[in-house]
C-alpha positions as CSV (number, residue, x, y, z in Angstrom):
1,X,79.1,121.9,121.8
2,X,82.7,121.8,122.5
3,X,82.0,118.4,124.6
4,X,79.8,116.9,122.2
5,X,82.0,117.2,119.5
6,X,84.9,115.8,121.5
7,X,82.6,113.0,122.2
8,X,81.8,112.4,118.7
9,X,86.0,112.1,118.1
10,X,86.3,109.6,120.7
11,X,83.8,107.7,119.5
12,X,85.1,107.7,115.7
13,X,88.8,107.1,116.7
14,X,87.3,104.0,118.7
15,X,85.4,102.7,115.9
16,X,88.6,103.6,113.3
17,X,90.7,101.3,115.7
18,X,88.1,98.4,115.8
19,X,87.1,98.6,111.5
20,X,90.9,98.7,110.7
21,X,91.2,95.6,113.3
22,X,88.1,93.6,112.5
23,X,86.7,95.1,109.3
24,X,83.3,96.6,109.4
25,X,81.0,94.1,109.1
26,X,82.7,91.8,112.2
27,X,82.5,95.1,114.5
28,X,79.3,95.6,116.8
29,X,78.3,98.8,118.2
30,X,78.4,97.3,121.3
31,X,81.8,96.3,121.4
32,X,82.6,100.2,120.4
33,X,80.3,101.8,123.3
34,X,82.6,99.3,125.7
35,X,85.7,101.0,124.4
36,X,84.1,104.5,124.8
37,X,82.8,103.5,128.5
38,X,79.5,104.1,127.6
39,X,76.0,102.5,126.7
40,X,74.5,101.3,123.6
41,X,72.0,103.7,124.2
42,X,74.1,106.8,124.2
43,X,76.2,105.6,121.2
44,X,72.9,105.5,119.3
45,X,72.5,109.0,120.6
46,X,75.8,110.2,118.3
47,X,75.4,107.5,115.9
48,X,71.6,106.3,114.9
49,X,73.4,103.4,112.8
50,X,76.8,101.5,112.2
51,X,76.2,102.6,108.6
52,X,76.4,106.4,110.0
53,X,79.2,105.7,111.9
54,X,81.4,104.3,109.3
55,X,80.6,106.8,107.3
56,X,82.2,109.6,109.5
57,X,84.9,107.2,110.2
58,X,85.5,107.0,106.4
59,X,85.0,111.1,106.5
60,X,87.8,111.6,108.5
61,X,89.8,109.4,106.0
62,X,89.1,111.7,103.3
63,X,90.1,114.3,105.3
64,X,93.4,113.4,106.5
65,X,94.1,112.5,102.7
66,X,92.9,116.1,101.6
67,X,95.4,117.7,104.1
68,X,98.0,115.8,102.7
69,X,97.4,116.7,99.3
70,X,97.0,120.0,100.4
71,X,100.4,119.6,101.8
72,X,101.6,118.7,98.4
73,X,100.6,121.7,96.4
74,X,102.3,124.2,99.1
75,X,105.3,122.3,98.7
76,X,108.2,124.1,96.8
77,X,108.9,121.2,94.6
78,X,108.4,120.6,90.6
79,X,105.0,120.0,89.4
80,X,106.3,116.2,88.4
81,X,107.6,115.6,91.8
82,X,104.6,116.6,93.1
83,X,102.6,113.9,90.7
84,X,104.7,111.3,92.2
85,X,103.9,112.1,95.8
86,X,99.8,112.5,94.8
87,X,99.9,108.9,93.4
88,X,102.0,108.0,96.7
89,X,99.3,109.5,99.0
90,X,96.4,107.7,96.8
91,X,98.2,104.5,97.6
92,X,98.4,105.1,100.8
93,X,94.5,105.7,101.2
94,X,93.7,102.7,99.3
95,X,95.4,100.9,101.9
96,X,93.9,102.4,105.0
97,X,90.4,101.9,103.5
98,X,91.2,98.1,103.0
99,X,92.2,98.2,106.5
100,X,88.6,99.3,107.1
101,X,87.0,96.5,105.6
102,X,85.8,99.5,103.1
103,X,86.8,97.8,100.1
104,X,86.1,94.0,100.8
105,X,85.7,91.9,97.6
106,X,82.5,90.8,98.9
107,X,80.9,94.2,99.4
108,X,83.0,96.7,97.4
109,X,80.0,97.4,94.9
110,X,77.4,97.5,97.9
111,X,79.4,100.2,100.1
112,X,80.3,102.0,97.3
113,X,77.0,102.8,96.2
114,X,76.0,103.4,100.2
115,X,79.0,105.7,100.2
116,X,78.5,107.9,96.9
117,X,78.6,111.0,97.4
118,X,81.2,111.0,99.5
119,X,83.5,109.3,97.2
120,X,82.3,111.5,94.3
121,X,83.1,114.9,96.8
122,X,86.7,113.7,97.1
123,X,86.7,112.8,93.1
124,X,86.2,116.4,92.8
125,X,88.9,117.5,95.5
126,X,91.5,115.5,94.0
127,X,90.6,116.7,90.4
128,X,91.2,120.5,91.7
129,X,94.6,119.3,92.6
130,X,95.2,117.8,89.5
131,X,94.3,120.7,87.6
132,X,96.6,123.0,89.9
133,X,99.3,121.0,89.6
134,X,99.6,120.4,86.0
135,X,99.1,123.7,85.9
136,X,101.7,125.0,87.6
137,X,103.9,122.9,85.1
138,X,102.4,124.4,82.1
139,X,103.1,127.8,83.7
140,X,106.7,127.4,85.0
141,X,107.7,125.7,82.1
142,X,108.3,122.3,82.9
143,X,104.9,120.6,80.7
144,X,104.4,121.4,77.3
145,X,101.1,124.1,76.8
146,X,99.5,121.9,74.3
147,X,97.7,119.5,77.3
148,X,93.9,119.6,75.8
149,X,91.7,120.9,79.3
150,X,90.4,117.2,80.3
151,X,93.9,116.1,80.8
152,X,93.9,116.1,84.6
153,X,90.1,114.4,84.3
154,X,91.7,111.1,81.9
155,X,94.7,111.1,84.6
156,X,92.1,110.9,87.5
157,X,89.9,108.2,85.6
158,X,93.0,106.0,84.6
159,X,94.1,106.0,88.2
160,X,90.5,105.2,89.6
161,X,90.6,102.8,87.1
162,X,93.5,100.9,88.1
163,X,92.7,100.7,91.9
164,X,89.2,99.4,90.5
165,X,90.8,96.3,88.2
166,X,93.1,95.8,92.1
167,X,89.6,95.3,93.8
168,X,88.0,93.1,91.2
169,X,90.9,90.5,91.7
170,X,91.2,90.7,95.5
171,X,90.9,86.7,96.8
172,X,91.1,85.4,99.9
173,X,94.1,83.1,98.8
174,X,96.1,86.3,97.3
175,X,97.9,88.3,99.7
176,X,97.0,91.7,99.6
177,X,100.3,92.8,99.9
178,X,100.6,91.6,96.5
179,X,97.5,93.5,95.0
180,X,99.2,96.8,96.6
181,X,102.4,96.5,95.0
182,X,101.0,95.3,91.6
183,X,99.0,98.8,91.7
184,X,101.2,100.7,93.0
185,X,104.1,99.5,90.0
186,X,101.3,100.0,87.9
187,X,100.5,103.8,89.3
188,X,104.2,104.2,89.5
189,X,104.7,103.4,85.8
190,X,101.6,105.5,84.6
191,X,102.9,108.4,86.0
192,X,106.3,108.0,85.0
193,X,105.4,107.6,81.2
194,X,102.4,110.8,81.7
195,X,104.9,112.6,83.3
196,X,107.8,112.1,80.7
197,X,105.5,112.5,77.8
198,X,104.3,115.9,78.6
199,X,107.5,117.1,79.8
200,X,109.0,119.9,77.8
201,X,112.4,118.5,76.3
């Protein structure tokens, strides 16, 4: 099991490389068994589809961007510091998944829906560390008690929200370096103005 599971890595990192290259819908799996050294056949054998494969590709995404909220909450830092390093991070992911072709303007709605649950799992992942981190505010003092309980869920949404408006105006004449720094001044001020408002004086 060992081997087949290193296999399986291989195989996603190749495919990782060639989506954040190419974008997924200019990558063949033949062109990924060739960088794995091995046939179509066997590929198929790991990975019935593309679809499948992008998928665990995407996986391992949300993973790495777990950890690193994980990271976060472990750190000995002030719950608004630690805010500003969550909406950092969720930058950061946006980018790698445009990287991936994952967020097109073509086929944003499309691989969304194919992709569901998995963005809905990390929407509940990233709302536990909302909630622990505002908190651990409320509790050490630094944000006022009065937050009503669906705070951390409007935070979430307005943030989701944001990145969603980004994707709706992607165009191939617009660079997307432009689109990430318009979201993230736009993240950047959200949370400054959150954080500042709840902030006991």
């Amino acid at each position: 099991m060992g081997d087949e599971r290193l296999k399986e890595k291989t195989i996603i990192e190749a495919a990782r490389n060639r989506f954040a290259h190419y974008g997924f819908s200019k990558v063949t799996m033949d062109e990924i068994a060739s960088d794995v050294g091995m046939g179509k056949a066997s590929l198929y054998y790991y990975f019935p589809t593309k679809e499948e494969l992008f998928k665990s590709v995407i996986l391992e995404e949300q993973n790495e961007f777990v950890k690193n909220l994980e990271a976060i909450l472990q750190k000995n830092t002030l719950a608004s510091e630690k805010l500003n390093e969550y909406v950092a991070q969720r930058i950061k992911y946006f980018r790698d998944l445009v990287n991936l072709g994952m967020l097109s303007v073509h086929s944003i709605f499309d691989v969304k829906s194919i992709f569901k649950k998995l963005f809905e799992d990390l929407g509940k992942q990233e709302l536990l560390l909302l909630k622990k981190i505002f908190d651990e505010g409320i509790t050490s003092g630094e944000f006022t008690k009065e937050l009503p309980k669906n705070f951390p869920d409007a935070f979430l949404h307005v943030l989701q929200g944001l990145r969603l408006r980004i994707i709706k105006h992607f165009n191939e004449h617009q660079k997307n370096e432009d689109a990430y720094k318009e979201l993230e001044s736009e993240m950047r001020t959200l949370t400054y103005y959150i954080i500042n408002g709840i902030k006991n004086k």
